[in-house]
RODOKE-599304 format. One record per residue (C-alpha): residue in three letters; x, z, y. Coordinates in pm, whole numbers. Each point is the difference from the previous one (the first is absolute). Last residue first. Example, Ala and Ser with C-alpha at 12.3 -4.5 7.8 and 13.67 -1.06 7.14 Angstrom:
! residues 2
{code->SER | px->1367 | pz->714 | py->-106}
{code->ALA | px->-137 | pz->66 | py->-344}
END
This chain:
! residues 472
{code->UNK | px->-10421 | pz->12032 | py->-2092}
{code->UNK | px->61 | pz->336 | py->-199}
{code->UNK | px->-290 | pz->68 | py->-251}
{code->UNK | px->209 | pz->25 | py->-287}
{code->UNK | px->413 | pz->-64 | py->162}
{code->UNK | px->32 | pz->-320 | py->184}
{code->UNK | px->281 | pz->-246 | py->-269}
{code->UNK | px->352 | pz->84 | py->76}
{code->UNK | px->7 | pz->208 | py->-359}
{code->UNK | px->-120 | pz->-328 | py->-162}
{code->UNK | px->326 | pz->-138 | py->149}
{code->UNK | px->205 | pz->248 | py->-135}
{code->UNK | px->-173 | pz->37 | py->-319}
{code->UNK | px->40 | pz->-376 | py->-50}
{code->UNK | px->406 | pz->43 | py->125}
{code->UNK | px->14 | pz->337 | py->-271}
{code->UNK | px->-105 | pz->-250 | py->-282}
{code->UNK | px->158 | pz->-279 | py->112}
{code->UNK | px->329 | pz->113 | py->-45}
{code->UNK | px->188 | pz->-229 | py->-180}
{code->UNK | px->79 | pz->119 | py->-335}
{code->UNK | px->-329 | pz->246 | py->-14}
{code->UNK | px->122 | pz->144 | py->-344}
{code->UNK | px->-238 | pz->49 | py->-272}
{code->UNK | px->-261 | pz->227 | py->-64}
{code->UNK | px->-197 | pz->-33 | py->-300}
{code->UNK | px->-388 | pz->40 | py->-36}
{code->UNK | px->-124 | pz->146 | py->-331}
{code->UNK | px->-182 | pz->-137 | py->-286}
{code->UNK | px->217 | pz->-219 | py->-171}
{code->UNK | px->176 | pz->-159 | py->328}
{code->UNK | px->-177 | pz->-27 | py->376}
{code->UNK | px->296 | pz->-38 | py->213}
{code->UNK | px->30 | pz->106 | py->334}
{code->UNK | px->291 | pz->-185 | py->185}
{code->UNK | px->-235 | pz->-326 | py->-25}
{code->UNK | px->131 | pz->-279 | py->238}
{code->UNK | px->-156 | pz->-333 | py->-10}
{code->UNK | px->68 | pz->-348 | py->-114}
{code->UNK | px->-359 | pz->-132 | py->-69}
{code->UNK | px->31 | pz->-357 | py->-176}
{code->UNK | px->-347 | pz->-155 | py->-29}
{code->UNK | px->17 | pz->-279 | py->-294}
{code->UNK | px->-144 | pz->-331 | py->57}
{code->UNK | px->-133 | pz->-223 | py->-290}
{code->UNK | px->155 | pz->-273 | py->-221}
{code->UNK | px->343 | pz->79 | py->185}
{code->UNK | px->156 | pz->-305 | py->157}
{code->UNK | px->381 | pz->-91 | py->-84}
{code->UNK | px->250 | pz->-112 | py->307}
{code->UNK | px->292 | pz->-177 | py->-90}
{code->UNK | px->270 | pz->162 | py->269}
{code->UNK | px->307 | pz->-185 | py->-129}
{code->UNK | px->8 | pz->-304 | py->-240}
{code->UNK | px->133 | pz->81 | py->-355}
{code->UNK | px->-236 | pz->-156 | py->-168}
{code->UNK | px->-55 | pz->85 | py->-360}
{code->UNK | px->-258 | pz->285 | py->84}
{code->UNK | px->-133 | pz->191 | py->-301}
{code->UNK | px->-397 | pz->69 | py->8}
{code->UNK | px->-4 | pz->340 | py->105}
{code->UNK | px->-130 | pz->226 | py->-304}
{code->UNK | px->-374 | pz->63 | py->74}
{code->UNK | px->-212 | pz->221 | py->215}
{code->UNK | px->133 | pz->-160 | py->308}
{code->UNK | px->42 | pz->358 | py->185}
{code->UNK | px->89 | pz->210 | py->-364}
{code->UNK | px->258 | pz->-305 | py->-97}
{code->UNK | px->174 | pz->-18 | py->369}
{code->UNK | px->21 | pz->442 | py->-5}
{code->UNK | px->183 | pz->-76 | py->-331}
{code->UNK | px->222 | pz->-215 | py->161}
{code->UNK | px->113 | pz->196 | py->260}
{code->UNK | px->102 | pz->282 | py->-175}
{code->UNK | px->189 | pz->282 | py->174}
{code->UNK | px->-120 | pz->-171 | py->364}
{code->UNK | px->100 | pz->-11 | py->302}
{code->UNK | px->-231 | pz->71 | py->284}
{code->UNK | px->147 | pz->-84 | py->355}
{code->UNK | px->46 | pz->247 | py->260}
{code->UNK | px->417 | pz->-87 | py->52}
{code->UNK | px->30 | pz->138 | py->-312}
{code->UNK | px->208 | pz->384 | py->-139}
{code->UNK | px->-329 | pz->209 | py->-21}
{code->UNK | px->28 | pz->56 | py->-375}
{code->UNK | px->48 | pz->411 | py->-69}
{code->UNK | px->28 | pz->54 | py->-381}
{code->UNK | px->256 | pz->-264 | py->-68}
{code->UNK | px->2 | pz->-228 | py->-342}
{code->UNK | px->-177 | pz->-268 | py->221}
{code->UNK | px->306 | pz->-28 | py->196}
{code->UNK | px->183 | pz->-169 | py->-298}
{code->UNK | px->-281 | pz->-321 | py->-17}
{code->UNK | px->203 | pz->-206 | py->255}
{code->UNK | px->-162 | pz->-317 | py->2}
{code->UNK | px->-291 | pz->44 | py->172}
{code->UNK | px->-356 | pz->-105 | py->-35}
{code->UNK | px->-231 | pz->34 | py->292}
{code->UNK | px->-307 | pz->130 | py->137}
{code->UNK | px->-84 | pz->-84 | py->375}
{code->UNK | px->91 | pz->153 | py->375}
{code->UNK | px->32 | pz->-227 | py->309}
{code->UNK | px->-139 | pz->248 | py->226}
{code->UNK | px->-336 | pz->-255 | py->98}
{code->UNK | px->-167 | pz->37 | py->-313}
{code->UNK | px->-149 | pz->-270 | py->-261}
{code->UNK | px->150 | pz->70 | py->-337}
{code->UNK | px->311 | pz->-180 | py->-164}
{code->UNK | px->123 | pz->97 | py->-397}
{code->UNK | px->325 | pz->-128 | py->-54}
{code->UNK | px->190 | pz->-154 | py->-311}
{code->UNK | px->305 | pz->-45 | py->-141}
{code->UNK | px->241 | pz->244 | py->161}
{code->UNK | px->-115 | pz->15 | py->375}
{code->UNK | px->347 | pz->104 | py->29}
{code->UNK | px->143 | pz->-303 | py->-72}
{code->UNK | px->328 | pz->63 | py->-165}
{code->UNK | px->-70 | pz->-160 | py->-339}
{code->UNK | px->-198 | pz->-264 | py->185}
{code->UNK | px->-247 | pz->-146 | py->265}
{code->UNK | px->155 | pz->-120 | py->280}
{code->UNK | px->95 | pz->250 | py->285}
{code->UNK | px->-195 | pz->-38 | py->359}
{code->UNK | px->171 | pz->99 | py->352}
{code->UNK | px->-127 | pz->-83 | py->332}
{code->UNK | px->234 | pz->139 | py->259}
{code->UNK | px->-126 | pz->172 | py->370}
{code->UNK | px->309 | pz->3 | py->213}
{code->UNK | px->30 | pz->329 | py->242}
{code->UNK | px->31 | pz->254 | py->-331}
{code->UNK | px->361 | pz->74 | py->27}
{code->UNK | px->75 | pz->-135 | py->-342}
{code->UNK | px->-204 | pz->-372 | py->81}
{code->UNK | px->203 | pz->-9 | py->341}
{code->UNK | px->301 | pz->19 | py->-183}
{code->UNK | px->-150 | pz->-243 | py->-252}
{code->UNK | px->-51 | pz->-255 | py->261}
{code->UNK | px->-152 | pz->-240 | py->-231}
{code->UNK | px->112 | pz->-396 | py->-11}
{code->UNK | px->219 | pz->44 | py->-249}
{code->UNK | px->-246 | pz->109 | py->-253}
{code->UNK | px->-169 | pz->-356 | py->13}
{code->UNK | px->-371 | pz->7 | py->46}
{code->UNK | px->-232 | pz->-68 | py->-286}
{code->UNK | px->-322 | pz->-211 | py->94}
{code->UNK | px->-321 | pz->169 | py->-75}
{code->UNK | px->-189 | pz->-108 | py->-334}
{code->UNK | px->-75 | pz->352 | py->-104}
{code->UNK | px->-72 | pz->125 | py->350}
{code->UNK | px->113 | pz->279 | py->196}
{code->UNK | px->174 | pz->-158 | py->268}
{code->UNK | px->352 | pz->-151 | py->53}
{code->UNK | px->126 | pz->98 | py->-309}
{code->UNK | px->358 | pz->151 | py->-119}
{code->UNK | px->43 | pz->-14 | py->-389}
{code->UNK | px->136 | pz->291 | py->-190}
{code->UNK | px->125 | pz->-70 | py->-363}
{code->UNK | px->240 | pz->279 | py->-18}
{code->UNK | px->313 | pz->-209 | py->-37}
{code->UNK | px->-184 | pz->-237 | py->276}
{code->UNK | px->-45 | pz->266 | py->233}
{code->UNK | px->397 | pz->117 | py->-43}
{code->UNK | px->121 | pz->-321 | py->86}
{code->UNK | px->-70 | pz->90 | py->343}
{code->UNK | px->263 | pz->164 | py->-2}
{code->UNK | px->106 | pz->363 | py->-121}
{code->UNK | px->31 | pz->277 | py->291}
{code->UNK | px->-268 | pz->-174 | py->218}
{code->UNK | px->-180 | pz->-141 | py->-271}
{code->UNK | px->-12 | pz->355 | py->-118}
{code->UNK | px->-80 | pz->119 | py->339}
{code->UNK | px->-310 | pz->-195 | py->10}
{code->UNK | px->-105 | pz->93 | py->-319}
{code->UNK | px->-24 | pz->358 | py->-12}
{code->UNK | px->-127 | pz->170 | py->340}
{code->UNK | px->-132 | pz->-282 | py->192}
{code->UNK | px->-104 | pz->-195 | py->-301}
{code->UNK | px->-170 | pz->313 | py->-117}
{code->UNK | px->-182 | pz->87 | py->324}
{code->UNK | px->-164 | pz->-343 | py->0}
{code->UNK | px->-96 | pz->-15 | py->-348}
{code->UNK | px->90 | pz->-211 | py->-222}
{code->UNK | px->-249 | pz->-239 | py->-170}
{code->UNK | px->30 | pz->-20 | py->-326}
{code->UNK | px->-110 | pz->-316 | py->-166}
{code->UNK | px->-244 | pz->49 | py->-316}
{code->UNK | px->-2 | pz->-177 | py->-335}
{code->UNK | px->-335 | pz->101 | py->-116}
{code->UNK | px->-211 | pz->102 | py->315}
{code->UNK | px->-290 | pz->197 | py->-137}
{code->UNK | px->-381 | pz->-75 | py->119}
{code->UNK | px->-306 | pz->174 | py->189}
{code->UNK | px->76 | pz->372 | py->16}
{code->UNK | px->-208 | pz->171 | py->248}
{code->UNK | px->60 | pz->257 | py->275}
{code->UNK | px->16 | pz->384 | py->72}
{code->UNK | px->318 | pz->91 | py->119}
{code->UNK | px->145 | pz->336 | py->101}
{code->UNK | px->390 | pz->-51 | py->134}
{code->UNK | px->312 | pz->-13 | py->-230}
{code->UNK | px->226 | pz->226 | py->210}
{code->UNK | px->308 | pz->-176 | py->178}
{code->UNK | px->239 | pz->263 | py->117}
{code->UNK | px->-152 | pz->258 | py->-288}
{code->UNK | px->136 | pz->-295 | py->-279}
{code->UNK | px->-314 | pz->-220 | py->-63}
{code->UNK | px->-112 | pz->-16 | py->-416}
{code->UNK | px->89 | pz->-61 | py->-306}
{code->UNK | px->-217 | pz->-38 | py->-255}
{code->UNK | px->-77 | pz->167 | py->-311}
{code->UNK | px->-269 | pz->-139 | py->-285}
{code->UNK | px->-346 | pz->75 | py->-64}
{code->UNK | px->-315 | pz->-111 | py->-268}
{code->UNK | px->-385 | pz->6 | py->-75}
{code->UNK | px->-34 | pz->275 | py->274}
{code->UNK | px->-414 | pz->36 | py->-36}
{code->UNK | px->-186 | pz->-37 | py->319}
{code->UNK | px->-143 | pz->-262 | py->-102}
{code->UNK | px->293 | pz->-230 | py->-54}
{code->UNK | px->320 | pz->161 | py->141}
{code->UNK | px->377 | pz->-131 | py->18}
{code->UNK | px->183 | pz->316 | py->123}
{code->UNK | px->337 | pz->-61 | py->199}
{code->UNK | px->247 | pz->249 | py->-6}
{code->UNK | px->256 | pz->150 | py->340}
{code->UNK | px->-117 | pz->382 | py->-34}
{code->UNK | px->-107 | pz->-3 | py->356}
{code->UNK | px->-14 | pz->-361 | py->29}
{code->UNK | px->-286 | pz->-63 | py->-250}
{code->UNK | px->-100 | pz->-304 | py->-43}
{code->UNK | px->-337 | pz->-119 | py->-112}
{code->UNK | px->-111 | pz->-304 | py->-170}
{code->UNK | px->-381 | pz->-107 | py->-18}
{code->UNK | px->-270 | pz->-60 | py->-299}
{code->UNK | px->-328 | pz->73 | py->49}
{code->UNK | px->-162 | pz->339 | py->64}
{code->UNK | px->46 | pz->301 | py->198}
{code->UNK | px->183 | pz->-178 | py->271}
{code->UNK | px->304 | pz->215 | py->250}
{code->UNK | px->-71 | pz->50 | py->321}
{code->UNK | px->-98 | pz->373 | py->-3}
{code->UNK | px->302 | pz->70 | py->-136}
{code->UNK | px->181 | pz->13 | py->280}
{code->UNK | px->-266 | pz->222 | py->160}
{code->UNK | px->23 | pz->228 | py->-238}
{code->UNK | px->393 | pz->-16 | py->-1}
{code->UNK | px->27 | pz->133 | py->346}
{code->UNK | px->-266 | pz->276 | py->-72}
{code->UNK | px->185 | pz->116 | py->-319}
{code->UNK | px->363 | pz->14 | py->220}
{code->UNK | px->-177 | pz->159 | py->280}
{code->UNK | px->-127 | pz->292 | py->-242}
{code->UNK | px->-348 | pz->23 | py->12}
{code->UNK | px->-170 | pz->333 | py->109}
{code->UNK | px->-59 | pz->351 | py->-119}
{code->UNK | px->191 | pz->311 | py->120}
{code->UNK | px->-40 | pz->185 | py->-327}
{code->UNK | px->-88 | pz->-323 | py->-253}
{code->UNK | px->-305 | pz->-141 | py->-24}
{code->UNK | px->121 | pz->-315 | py->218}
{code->UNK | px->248 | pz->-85 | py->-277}
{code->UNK | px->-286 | pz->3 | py->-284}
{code->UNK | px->-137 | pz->-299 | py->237}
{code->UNK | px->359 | pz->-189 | py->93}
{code->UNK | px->35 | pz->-24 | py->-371}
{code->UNK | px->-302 | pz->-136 | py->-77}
{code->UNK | px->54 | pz->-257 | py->278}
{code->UNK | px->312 | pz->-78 | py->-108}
{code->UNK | px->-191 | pz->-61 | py->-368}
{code->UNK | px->-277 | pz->-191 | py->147}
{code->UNK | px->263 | pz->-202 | py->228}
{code->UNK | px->228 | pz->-113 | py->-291}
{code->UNK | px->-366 | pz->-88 | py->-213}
{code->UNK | px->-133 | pz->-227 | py->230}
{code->UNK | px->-259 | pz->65 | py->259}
{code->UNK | px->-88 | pz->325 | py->-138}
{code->UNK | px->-338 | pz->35 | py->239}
{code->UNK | px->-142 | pz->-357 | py->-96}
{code->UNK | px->57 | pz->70 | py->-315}
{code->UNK | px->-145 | pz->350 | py->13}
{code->UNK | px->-306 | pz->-83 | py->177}
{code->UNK | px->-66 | pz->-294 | py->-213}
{code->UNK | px->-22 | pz->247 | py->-269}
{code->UNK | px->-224 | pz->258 | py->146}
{code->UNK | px->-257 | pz->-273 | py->113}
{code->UNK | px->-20 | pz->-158 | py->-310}
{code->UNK | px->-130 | pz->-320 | py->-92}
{code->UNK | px->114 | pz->-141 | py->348}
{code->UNK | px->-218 | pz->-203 | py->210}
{code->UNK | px->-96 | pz->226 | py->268}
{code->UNK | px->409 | pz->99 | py->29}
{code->UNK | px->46 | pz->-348 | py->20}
{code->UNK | px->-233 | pz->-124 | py->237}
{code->UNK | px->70 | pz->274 | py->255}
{code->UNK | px->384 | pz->-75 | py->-31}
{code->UNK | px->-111 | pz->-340 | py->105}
{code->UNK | px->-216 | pz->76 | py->286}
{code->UNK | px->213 | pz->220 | py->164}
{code->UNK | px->267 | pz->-272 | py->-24}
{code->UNK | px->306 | pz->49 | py->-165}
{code->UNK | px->316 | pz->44 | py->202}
{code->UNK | px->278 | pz->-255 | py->-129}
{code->UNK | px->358 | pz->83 | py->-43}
{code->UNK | px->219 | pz->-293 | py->-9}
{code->UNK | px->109 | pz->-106 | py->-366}
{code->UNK | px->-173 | pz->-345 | py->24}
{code->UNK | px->130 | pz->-51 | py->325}
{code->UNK | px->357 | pz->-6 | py->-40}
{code->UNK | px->300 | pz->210 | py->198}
{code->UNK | px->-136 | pz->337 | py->-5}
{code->UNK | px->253 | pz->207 | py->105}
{code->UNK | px->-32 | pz->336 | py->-108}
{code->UNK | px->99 | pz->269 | py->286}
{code->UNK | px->-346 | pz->214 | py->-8}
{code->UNK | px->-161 | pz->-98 | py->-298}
{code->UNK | px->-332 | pz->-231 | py->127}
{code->UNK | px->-341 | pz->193 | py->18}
{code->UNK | px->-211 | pz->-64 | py->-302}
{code->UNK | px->-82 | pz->302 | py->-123}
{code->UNK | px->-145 | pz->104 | py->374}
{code->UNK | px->-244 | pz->-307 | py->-69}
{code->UNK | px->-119 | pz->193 | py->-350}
{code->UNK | px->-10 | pz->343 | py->208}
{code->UNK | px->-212 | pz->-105 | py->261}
{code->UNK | px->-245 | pz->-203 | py->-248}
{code->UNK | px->-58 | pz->325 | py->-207}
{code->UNK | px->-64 | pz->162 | py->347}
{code->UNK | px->-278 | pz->-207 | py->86}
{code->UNK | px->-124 | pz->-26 | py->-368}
{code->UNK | px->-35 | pz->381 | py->28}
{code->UNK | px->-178 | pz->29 | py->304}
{code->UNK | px->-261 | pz->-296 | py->-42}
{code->UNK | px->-68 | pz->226 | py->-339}
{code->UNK | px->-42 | pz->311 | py->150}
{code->UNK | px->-237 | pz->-157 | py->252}
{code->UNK | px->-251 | pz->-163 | py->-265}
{code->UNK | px->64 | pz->348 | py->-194}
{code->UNK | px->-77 | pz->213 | py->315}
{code->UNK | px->-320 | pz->-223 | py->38}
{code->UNK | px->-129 | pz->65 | py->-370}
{code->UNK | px->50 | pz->334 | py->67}
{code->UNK | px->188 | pz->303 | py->-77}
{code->UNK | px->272 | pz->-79 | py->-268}
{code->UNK | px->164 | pz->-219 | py->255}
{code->UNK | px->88 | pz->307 | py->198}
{code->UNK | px->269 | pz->89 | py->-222}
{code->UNK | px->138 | pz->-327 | py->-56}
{code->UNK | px->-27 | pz->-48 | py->340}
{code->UNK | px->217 | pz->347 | py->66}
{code->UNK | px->292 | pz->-170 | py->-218}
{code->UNK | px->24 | pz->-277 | py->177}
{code->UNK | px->24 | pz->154 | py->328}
{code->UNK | px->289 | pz->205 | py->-99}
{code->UNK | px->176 | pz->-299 | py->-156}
{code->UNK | px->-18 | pz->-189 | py->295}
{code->UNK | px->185 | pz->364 | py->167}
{code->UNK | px->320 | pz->-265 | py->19}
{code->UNK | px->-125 | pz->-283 | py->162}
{code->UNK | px->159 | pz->-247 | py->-153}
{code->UNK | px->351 | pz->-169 | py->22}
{code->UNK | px->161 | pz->31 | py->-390}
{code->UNK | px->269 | pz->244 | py->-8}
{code->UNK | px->-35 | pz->69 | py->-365}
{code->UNK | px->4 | pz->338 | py->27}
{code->UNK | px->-271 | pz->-38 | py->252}
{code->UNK | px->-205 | pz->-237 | py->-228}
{code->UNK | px->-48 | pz->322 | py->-227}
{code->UNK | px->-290 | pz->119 | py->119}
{code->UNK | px->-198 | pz->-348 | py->-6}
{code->UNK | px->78 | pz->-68 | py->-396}
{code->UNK | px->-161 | pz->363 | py->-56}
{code->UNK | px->-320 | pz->-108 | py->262}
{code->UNK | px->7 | pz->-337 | py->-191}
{code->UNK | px->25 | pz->211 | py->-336}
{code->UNK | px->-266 | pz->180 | py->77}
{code->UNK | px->-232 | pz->-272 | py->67}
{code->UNK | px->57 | pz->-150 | py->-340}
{code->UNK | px->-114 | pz->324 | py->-113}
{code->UNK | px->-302 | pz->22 | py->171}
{code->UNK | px->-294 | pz->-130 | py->-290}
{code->UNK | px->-84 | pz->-303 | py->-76}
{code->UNK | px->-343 | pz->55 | py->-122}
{code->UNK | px->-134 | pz->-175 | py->288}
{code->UNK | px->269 | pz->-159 | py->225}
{code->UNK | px->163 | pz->277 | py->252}
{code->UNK | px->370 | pz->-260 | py->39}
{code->UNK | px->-118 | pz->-335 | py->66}
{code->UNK | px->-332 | pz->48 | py->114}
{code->UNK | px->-235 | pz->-312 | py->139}
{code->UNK | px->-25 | pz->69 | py->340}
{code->UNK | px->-279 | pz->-336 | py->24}
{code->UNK | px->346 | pz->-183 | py->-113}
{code->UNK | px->27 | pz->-183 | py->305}
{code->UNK | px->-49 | pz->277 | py->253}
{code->UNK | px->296 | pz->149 | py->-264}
{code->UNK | px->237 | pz->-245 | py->70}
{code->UNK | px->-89 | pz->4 | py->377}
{code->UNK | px->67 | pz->344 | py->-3}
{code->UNK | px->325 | pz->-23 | py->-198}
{code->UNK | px->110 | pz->-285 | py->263}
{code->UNK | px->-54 | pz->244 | py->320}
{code->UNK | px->143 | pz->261 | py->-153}
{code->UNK | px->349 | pz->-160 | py->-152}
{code->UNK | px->196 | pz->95 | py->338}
{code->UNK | px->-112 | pz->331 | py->34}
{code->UNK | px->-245 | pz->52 | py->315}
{code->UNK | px->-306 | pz->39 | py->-158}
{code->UNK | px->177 | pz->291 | py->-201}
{code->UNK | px->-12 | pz->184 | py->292}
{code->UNK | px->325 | pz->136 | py->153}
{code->UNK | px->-15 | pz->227 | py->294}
{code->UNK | px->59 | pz->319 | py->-221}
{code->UNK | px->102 | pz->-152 | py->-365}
{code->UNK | px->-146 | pz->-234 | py->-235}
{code->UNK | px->-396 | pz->72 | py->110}
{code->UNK | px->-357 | pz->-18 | py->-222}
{code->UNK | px->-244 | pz->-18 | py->329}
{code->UNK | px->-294 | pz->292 | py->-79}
{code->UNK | px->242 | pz->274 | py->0}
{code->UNK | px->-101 | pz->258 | py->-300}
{code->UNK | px->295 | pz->-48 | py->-159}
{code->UNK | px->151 | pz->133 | py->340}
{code->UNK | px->261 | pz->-195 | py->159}
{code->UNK | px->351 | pz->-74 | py->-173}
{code->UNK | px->350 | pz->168 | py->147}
{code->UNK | px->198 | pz->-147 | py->222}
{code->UNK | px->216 | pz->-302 | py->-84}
{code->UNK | px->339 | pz->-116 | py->-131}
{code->UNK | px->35 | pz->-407 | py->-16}
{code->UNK | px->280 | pz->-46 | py->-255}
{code->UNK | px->264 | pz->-238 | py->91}
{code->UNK | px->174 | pz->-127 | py->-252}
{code->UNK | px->0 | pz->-379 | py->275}
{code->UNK | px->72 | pz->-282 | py->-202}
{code->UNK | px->316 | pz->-294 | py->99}
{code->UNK | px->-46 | pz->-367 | py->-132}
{code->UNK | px->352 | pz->-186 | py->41}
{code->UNK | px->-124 | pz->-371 | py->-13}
{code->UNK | px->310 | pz->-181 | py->-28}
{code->UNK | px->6 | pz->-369 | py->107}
{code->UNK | px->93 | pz->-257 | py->-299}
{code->UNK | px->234 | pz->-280 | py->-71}
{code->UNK | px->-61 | pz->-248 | py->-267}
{code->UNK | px->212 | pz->-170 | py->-249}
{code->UNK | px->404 | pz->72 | py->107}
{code->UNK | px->-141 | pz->374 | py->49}
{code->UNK | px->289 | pz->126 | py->234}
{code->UNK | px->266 | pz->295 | py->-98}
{code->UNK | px->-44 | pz->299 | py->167}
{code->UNK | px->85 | pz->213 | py->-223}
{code->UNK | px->-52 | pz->287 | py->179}
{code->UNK | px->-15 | pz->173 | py->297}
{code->UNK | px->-258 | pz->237 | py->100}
{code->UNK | px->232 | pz->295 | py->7}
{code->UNK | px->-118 | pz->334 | py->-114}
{code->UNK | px->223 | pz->291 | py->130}
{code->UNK | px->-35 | pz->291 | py->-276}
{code->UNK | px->-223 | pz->321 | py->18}
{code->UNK | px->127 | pz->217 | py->-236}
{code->UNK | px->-194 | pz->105 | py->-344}
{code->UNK | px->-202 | pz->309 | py->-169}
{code->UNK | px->46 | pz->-73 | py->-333}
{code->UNK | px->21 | pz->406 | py->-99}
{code->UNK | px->-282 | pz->74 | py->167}
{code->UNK | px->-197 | pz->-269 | py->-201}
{code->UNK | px->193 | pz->81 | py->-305}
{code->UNK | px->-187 | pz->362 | py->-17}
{code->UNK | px->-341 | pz->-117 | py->104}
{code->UNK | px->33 | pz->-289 | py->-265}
{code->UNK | px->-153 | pz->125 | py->-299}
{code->UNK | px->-410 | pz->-124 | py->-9}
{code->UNK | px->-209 | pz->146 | py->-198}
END
């Protein structure tokens, strides 16, 4: 079903240097701390089940399922309900059970933190809940135990995705709420499944990872386990922007339907565009650029140096005291540009708005604390190249404009003013994921593509590090 055995052996990719660097320049509206959420892919390897005959249902030698997290509130749920059934209703028959037990198995290829013989268990109370009225009463506890263990495991954050706002940070349902919901739905099978999928670029990695697994030798490749859990983060309905850094494009999705892309360009292997999930709340129309630190060292400094300080006003550079639209300019003169070139005298540099700008025309801010946003460029030739990691770890865009029109959901009313930095409110949010997919779910079958800086082999490095199944 799926062809991408053959490619993924043939993608195999070099672990690169990663860099957290990039491009740094300061949010002139707000500034924000980055969260950087980190998840354990740890799966919990235990002995072998008791007995079906056992009178206390267990999750592993030692492990009772009074003791999973979720117990205590699934009992108390069910005390409630008088053990109303959710799953062995009359006439319902066991197939949504089934699936759970099915859905349960295959958390291990999905590197989801369970205890991994759940599934075991699961499937022996479905057994035994054919027996008695009290083996379906303790069947059921059983099952919506576990269902709630694998809906929180869902929501563990992407390891390495910085999630800079809190409306995109991952939040662990309550016991009681994925309870409620699953007794609620019209069908049991099908809120299974959507629950399961998560959104349609994990589904089909997933699927992949499963017909993988039934291969000679079995398992998950570390480059299908790596993008799991990137995708993982990513919404299954509403409208949000993603970018891609492995293949450098950004998808504009609205219910988990792509309704429209474009290239970007993205951070040069020195300076890698990092994993952001934030929100978009306005555009900058007119934008300053604000020069980075290491680029006034390298570029501009010795320019002046070689040039004059006439040379800043050529270019339209202004020197400011602080980062601040109204802050007071400072006279070039009075810079120690040696110092400036060698890095020991810190320079703030900001270019007007203009041909040369290379904000271009417009810029689309986030809240993160790397510096990192969307922007408009003027120098549409490197778009025409099939590799685009050439920024500093900014975005830049093919068509900025069109990405302003889908995020206002109108044509941009026309601005007469000239005035830099005029900040334009969004009717509504957008979440902006910038992520890292080097498996690619296209027409059927998952794509390879290359891991351009590294991260694949450093994740399975560092989930390599993690204690071994049943080590300490």
């Amino acid at each position: 079903m799926f062809g991408y055995l053959k490619r993924w052996q043939a993608f195999l990719s070099h672990a690169g240097h990663m860099h957290v660097q990039a491009c740094k320049e300061p949010d002139v509206i707000t500034k924000f701390l980055k969260n950087t959420a980190f998840a354990a892919l740890m799966a919990f390897a235990v002995p072998a089940a008791a007995a079906a005959d056992s009178p206390v249902i267990q999750a592993g030698a030692g492990i009772q399922i009074a003791s999973l997290p979720a117990a205590s509130a699934v009992a108390r749920y069910y005390d409630a309900r008088r053990n109303a059934p959710i799953w062995f209703k009359a006439g319902q028959g066991t197939g949504a059970a089934i699936q759970l037990v099915n859905i349960l198995k295959q958390a291990p290829i999905e590197g989801l933190a369970i205890p991994s013989d759940l599934a075991v268990q699961v499937e022996a109370a479905v057994a035994r809940a054919q027996a008695s009225p009290a083996a379906a009463v303790e069947a059921d506890r059983l099952l919506s135990t576990a269902w709630v263990a694998y809906v929180q495991a869902l929501s563990a954050p992407t390891r390495g995705m910085i999630y800079a706002d809190s409306f995109v940070m991952p939040k662990t349902p309550s016991a009681e709420l994925v309870l409620a919901r699953i007794a609620a739905a019209p069908s049991l099978s099908a809120h299974l499944k959507s629950v399961s999928d998560v959104n349609p670029i994990y589904a089909a990695l997933r699927s992949a990872a499963i017909e993988q697994a039934k291969l000679p030798g079995g398992g998950t490749s570390l480059q299908l386990a790596a993008n799991l859990d990137r995708a993982r983060s990513l919404p299954a309905r509403g409208r949000f922007v993603m970018v891609d850094a492995a293949t450098q494009r950004l998808w504009m999705y609205e219910d988990g339907r792509i309704v429209d892309s474009m290239k970007v360009i993205v951070g040069m292997n020195e300076l890698p565009t990092p994993m952001i999930a934030s929100m978009l709340y306005y555009t900058t129309f007119n934008p300053y650029w604000h020069v980075p630190d290491h680029l006034v060292r390298k570029t501009l400094a010795p320019d002046v140096l070689k040039m004059g300080p006439g040379y800043l006003k050529s270019h339209g550079y202004q020197i400011v005291s602080e980062w601040d639209n109204n802050s007071p300019l400072l006279d070039p003169a009075s810079v120690n540009w040696k110092g400036a070139a060698a890095g020991t005298v810190h320079v703030k540099i900001r270019q007007l708005p203009g041909g040369d700008n290379s904000m271009g025309k417009m810029k689309f801010p986030f809240p993160n604390g790397e510096g990192i946003y969307l922007h408009d460029t003027p120098d549409k030739a490197k778009f025409a190249q099939s590799l685009r990691t050439m920024s500093n770890g900014c975005i830049r865009l093919e068509d900025a404009p069109r990405l302003a029109r889908w995020l206002f959901g109108h044509e941009p009313a026309a601005l007469t003013s000239t005035a830099p930095e005029q900040y334009v409110p969004f009717a509504k949010g957008v979440p902006v994921y910038v992520t890292y997919l080097t498996a690619q779910p296209q027409l059927g079958e998952v794509t390879p593509v290359k891991d351009i800086y590294g991260r694949d082999q450093m994740q399975a490095a560092r989930t390599a590090a993690l204690p071994t199944a049943g080590g300490s």
